[in-house]
C-alpha positions as a printed Julia matrix, in Angstrom:
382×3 Matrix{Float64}:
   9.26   -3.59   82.47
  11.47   -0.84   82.54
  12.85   -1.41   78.96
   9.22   -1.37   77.95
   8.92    2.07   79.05
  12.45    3.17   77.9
  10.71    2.26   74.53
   8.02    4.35   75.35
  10.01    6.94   76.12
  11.91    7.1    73.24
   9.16    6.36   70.67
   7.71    9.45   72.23
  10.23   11.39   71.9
  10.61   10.55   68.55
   7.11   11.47   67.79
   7.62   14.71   69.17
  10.18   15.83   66.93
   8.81   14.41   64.32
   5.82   16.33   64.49
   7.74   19.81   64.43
   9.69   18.09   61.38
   6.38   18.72   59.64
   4.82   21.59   61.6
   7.9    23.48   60.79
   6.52   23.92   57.13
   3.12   26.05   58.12
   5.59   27.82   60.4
   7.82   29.05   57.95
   5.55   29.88   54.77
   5.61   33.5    54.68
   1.98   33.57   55.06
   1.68   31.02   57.92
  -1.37   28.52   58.07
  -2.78   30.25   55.09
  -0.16   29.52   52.2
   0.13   25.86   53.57
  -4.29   25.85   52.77
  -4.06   27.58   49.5
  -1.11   25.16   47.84
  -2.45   22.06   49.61
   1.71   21.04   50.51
   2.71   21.89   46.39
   6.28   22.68   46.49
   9.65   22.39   44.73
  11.06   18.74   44.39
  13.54   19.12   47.53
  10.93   20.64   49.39
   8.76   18.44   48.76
  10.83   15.52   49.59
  11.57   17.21   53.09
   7.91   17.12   53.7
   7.53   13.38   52.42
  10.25   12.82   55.73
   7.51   13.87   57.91
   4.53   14.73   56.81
   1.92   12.51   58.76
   4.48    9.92   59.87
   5.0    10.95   63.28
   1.27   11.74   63.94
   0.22    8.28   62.71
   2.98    7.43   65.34
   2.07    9.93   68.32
  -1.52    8.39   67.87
  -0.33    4.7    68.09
   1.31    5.88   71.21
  -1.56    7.84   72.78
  -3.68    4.13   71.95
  -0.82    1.79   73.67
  -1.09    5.25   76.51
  -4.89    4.11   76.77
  -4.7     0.58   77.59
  -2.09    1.31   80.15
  -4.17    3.39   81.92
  -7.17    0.28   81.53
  -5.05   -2.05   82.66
  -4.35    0.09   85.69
  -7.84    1.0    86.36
  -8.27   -2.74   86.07
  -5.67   -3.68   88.58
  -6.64   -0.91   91.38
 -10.5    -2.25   90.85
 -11.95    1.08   89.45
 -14.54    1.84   87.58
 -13.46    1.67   84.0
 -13.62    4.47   82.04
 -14.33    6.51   85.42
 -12.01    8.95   86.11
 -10.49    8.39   82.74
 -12.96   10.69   81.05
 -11.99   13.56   83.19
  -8.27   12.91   81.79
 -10.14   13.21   78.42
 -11.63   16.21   79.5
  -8.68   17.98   80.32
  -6.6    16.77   77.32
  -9.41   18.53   74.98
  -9.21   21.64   77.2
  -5.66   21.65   77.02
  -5.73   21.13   73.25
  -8.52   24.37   72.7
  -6.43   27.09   74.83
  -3.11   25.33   72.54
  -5.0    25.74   69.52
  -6.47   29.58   70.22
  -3.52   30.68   72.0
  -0.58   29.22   69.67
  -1.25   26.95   66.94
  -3.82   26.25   64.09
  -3.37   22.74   63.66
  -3.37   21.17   67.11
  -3.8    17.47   67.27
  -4.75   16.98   71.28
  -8.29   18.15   70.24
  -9.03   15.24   67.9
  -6.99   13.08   70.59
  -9.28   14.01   73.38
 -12.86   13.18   71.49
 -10.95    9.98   70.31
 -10.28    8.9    73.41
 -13.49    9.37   74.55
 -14.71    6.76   72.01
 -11.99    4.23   72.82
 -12.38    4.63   75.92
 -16.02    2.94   75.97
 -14.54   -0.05   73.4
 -11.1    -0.78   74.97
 -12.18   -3.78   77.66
 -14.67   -5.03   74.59
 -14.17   -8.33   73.38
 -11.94   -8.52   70.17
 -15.24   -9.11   68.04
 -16.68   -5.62   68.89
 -13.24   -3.67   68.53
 -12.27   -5.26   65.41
 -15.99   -4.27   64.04
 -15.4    -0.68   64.9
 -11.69   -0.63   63.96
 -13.31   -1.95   60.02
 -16.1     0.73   60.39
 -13.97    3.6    61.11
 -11.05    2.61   58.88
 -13.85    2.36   56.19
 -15.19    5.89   57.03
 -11.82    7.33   57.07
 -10.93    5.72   53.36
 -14.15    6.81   51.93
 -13.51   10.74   53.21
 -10.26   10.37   52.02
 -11.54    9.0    48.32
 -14.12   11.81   48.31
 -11.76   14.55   49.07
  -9.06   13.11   46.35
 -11.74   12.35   43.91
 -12.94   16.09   44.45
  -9.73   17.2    43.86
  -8.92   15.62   40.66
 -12.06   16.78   39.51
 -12.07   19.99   39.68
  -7.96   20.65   39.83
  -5.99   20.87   42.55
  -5.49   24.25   44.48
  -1.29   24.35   43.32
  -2.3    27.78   41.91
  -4.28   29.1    44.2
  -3.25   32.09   46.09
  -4.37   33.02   50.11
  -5.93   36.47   50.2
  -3.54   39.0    51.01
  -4.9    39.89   54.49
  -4.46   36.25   55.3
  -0.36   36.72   54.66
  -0.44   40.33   56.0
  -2.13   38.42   59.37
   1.05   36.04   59.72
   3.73   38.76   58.44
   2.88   41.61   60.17
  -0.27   40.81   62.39
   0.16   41.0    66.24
  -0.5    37.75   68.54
  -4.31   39.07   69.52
  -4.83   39.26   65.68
  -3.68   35.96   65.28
  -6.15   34.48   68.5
  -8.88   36.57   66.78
  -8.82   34.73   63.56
  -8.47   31.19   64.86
 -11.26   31.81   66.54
 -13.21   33.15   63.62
 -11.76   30.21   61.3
 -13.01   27.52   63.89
 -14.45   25.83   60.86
 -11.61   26.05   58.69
  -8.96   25.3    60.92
 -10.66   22.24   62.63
 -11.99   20.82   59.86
  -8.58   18.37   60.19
 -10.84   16.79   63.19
 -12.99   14.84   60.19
  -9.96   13.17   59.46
  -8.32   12.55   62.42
 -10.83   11.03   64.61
 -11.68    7.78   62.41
  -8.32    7.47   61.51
  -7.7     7.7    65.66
 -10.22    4.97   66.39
  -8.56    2.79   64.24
  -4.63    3.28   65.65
  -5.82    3.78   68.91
  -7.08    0.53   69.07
  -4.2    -0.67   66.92
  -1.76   -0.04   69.55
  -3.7    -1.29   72.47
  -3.76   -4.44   70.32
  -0.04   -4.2    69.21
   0.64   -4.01   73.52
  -1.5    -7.07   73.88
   0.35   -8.9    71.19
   3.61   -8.1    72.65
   5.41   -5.4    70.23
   7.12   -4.26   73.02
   8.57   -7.82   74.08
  12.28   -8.44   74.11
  11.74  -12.35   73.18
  11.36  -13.94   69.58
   7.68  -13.3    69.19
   7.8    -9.67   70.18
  10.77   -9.11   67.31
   8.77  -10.93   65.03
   6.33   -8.98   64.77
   8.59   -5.51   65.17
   9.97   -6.87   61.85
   6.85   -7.59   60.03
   5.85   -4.35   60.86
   8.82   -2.8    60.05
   8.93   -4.75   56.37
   5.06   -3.43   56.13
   5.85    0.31   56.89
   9.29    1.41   55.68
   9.62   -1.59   53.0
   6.44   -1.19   51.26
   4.63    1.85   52.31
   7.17    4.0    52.45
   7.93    3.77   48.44
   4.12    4.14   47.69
   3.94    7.4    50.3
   6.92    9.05   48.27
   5.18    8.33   44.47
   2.05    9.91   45.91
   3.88   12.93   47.53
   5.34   14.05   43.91
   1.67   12.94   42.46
   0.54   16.5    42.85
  -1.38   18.36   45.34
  -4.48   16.0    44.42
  -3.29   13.73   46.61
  -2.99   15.64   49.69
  -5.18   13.31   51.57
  -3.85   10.21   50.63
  -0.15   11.55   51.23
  -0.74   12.81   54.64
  -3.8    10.1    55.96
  -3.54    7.07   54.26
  -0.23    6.11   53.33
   1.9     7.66   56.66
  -0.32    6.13   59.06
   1.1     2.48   57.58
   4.55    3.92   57.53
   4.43    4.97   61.35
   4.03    1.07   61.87
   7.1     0.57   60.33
   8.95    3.65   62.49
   7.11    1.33   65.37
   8.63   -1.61   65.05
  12.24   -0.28   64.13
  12.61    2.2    66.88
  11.08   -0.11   69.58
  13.74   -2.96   68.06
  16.73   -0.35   68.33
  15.54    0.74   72.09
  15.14   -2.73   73.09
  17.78   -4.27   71.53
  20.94   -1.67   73.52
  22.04   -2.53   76.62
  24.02   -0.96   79.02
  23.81    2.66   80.05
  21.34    4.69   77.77
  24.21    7.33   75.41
  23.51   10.59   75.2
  21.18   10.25   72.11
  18.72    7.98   73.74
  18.5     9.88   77.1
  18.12   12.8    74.8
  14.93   11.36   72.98
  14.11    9.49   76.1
  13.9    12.87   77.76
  11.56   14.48   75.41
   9.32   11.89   75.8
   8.62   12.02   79.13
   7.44   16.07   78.95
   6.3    15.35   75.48
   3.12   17.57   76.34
   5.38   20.13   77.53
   7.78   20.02   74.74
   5.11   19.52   72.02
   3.52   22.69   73.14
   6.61   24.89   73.25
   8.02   24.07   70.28
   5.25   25.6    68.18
   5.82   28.77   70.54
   9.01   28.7    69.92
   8.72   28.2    65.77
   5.7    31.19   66.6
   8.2    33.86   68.23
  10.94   32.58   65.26
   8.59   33.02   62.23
   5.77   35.18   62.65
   5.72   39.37   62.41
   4.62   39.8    66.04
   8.14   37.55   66.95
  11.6    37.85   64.68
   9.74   37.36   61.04
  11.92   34.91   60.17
   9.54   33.36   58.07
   9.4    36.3    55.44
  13.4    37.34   56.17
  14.44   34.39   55.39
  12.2    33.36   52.43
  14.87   33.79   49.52
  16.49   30.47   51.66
  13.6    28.36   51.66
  13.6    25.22   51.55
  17.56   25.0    53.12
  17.23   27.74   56.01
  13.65   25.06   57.4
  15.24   22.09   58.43
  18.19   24.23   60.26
  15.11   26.07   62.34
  13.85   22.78   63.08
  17.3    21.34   64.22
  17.28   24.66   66.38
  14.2    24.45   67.99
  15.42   20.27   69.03
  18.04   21.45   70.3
  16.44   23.92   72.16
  13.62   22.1    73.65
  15.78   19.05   74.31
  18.72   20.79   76.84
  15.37   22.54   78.57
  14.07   18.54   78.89
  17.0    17.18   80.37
  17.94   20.35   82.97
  14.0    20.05   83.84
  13.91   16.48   84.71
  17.14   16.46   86.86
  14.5    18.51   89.77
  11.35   16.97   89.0
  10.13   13.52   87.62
   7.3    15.11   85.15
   7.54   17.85   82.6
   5.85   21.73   84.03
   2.55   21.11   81.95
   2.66   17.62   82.7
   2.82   18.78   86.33
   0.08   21.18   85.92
  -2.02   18.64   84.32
  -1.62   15.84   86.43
  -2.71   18.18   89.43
  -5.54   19.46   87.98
  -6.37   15.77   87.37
  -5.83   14.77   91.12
  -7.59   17.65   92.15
 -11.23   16.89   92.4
 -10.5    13.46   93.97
  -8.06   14.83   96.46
 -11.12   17.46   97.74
 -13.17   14.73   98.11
 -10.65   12.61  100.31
 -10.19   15.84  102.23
 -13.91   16.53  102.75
 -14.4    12.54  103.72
 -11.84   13.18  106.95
 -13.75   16.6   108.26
C-alpha cells in the first residue's frame, strides 16, 4: 500500500509542475492573460513546441488524479460506515471556495473551480453500478467533443484570432497595473475568464470517473495485470496520441480546442501509466529526484497555489516586470523561469514537511474541514 501512494505522490507532483510548465506561458506574455486570449496559443515554431510539452497534459493528469483522490475518499467513507457523499460535499465546498479567492486574488485560469462542481457530480455517480457511470462517462465525453467541434468549426470559419491584438489597456493592466487593478478586472471578466469551466467540467466527469475506474482495475498494482495495463496505456498516450497532439499544435490557432482538450487528455493516460511503472518499478530508498517530486505532491495545493504567486511577483508590473524586461528573450528566458520557480517551490516542500506531515494550505484546509464536526463532538459532551 505504501508504494501505491508513493505513486500517488509522485504522479502528483508531477502534475504540479507540469501545470506551471504551461501556466508559465500566460505568465510571461507581456500582456498577461490577455495576449494568451487574443493569439489563441499562436507562436513561433520553438515556442510552440514548448507549449505542445505541456499544454493540457498535466491537467488531463491532475484531473485523473483528483478522480482516483475521489474514490479513495468513497472507499473510506465506505469502510468507516458513513453516509456517502456526506461530509464529502463540504470537502467540495471548500475546494470551490478555495479555488474563487485563488482565482480573484492570483490567477485567471484556476482549475480547482471546475474541480469542485465536478466533484460534486461524481460524487453522486461514484458507488453507481458500472452501467450508470459508463452512461454518463459516454454522455459527457459526447458533450465535451461536440463543444469542442463547435468551437473548432467556428474557428475555421470565420479565421482564427493569430492576428488579433488585446486592447491596449488590457497589456497596460498586466505591465504596469497594480495587484487591486488586477483583482478588479477578474472580477469584472468573470465571464471571460471562466468560460474555461464549459470545457472542463464534461471533460472532468469523464477522467474523474476514468481514474476511479483505472484504481478499480488495478493501474496502480505491482503484479502482471497492473503493468499490463500501465503499458497499454502508455502505448495509447505517448505512442499514438502524442504524434497526433503535436500535428494539431502546428495546425494553427484553429485548433486550440482540440490541442489543449481533446488530444492531451489521452496523452495524460500515457504520462499515467509510465510514471506509475517508473515509481513502482524502484526499489530501495526513494533518490533525491523522487523524494523531490514525491514532496510536491503531498502539498500539491500548497505548491500549486504559490507557484502562480510566485510567476505573479516575477512577471507582472506590480512585481519585477519580468515579463516585458525580458521579452526580447522569449521563448529561451520561459522555461529557465519555470525551472526557477521548481526549484523554488520544491526546497520550500521538502524543509516544510520535515515539521509537519501536510503542506500550510493543506493544513488550513483540512481544519476548516474538521471544524464543524469537531463543534459538534464538543457540544455532544457539554
Amino acid at each position: 500500500m505504501s508504494e501505491r501512494i508513493d505513486a500517488l505522490d509522485v504522479l502528483r507532483g508531477v502534475a504540479i509542475m507540469g501545470t506551471l510548465g504551461t501556466n508559465i506561458w500566460i505568465f510571461t506574455d507581456p500582456v498577461g492573460p490577455a495576449g494568451f486570449l487574443g493569439a489563441l496559443g499562436a507562436s513561433g515554431p520553438v515556442e510552440t513546441f514548448l507549449r505542445f510539452l505541456t499544454n493540457g497534459k498535466f491537467l488531463g493528469l491532475l484531473t485523473l488524479l483528483f478522480g482516483i483522490g475521489l474514490e479513495l475518499q468513497y472507499r473510506s467513507a465506505v469502510r468507516r460506515g458513513l453516509t456517502w457523499p456526506g461530509r464529502y460535499l463540504w470537502r467540495a465546498t471548500l475546494l470551490f471556495a478555495e479555488g474563487a479567492l485563488h482565482y480573484v486574488l492570483i490567477f485567471e485560469f484556476d482549475v480547482l473551480m471546475g474541480y469542485a462542481l465536478t466533484s460534486v457530480i461524481v460524487a453522486y455517480l461514484i458507488g453507481r453500478s458500472a452501467r450508470v457511470v459508463t452512461g454518463w462517462m459516454v454522455a459527457a465525453g459526447a458533450l465535451h467533443v461536440t463543444l469542442v467541434s463547435l468551437l473548432t468549426l467556428l474557428l475555421l470559419a470565420t479565421g482564427s484570432a493569430q492576428d488579433a491584438k488585446p486592447p491596449g489597456s488590457a497589456g497596460a493592466l498586466y505591465a504596469q497595473g497594480s495587484w487591486p487593478e488586477q483583482v478588479a478586472a477578474r472580477l469584472q471578466n468573470l465571464g471571460v475568464y471562466r468560460a474555461e469551466l464549459i470545457f472542463i467540467v464534461p471533460m472532468g466527469i469523464v477522467l474523474f470517473l476514468l481514474g476511479a475506474r483505472l484504481l478499480r482495475a488495478g493501474v496502480f498494482d505491482p503484479g502482471e495485470g497492473g503493468a499490463r495495463l500501465r503499458r497499454r496505456l502508455a502505448v495509447l498516450g505517448l505512442g499514438v496520441a502524442a504524434p497526433l497532439n503535436l500535428i494539431t499544435s502546428y495546425a494553427g490557432p484553429a485548433w486550440f480546442a482540440v490541442d489543449r482538450y481533446i488530444l492531451p487528455p489521452l496523452v495524460a493516460l500515457g504520462l499515467l501509466g509510465l510514471i506509475s511503472s517508473i515509481a513502482l518499478g524502484l526499489r530501495g530508498a526513494p533518490g533525491p529526484l523522487r523524494t523531490a517530486l514525491a514532496n510536491v505532491g503531498r502539498t500539491a495545493l500548497s505548491c500549486y497555489v504559490l507557484q502562480n504567486l510566485v510567476a505573479g511577483v516575477l512577471c507582472y508590473g506590480w512585481g519585477l516586470g519580468l515579463a516585458v524586461r525580458l521579452d526580447p528573450a522569449r521563448p529561451w528566458w520561459v522555461p529557465v523561469a519555470w525551472a526557477g520557480i521548481c526549484v523554488l517551490f520544491v526546497a520550500l516542500a521538502s524543509l516544510w514537511l520535515r515539521r509537519f506531515q501536510r503542506g500550510p494550505l493543506e493544513l488550513a484546509w483540512q481544519w476548516a474541514y474538521q471544524a464543524p464536526w469537531s463543534r459538534r463532538r464538543v457540544d455532544a459532551t457539554t
